[in-house]
C-alpha positions in Angstrom: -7.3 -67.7 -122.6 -6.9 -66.8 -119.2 -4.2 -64.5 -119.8 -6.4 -62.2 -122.3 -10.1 -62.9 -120.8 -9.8 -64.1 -117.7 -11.1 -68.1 -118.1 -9.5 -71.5 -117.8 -10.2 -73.2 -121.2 -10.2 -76.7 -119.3 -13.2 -75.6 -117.0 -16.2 -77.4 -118.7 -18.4 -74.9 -117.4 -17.3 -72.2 -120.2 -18.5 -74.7 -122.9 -22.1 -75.6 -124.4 -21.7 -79.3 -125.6 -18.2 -81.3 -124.4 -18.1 -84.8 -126.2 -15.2 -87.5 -126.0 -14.4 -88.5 -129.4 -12.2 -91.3 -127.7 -15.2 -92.8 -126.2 -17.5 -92.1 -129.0 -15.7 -92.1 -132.0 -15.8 -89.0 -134.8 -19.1 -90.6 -136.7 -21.2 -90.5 -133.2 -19.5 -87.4 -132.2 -20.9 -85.7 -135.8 -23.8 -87.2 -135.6 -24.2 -85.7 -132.0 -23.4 -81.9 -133.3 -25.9 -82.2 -135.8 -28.4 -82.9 -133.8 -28.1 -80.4 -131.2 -27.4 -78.0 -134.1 -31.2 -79.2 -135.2 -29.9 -79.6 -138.8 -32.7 -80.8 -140.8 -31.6 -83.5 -142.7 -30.4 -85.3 -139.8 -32.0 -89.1 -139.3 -33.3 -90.0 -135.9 -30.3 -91.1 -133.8 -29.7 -95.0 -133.5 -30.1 -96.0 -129.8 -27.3 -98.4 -128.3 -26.9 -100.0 -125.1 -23.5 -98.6 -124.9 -21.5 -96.0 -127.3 -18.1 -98.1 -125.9 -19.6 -101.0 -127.2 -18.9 -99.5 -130.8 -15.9 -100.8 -132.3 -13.2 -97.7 -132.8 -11.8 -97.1 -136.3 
């Protein structure tokens, strides 16, 4: 990337939405996307205490 357009691919900065799937696990992580996408058929998000308090698959 930085070779052809001039960026660092690790700089966070060049991204919208940067999520951990090692923290949150893929389900969370979709569920996340789809929300900031708006889709509309996307339930309300469950609120948790903590997203590492989610067991991992």
């Amino acid at each position: 990337m930085r070779q052809v357009h001039g960026v660092d691919w690790r700089d966070p900065a060049g991204y919208t939405l940067c999520l951990n799937t090692a923290l949150l696990g893929y389900e969370r992580v979709a569920d996340l996307v789809l929300a900031a996408a708006g889709y509309p058929d996307q339930p309300p998000l469950p609120r948790t205490a903590d997203a590492r308090a989610r067991p991992r698959p």
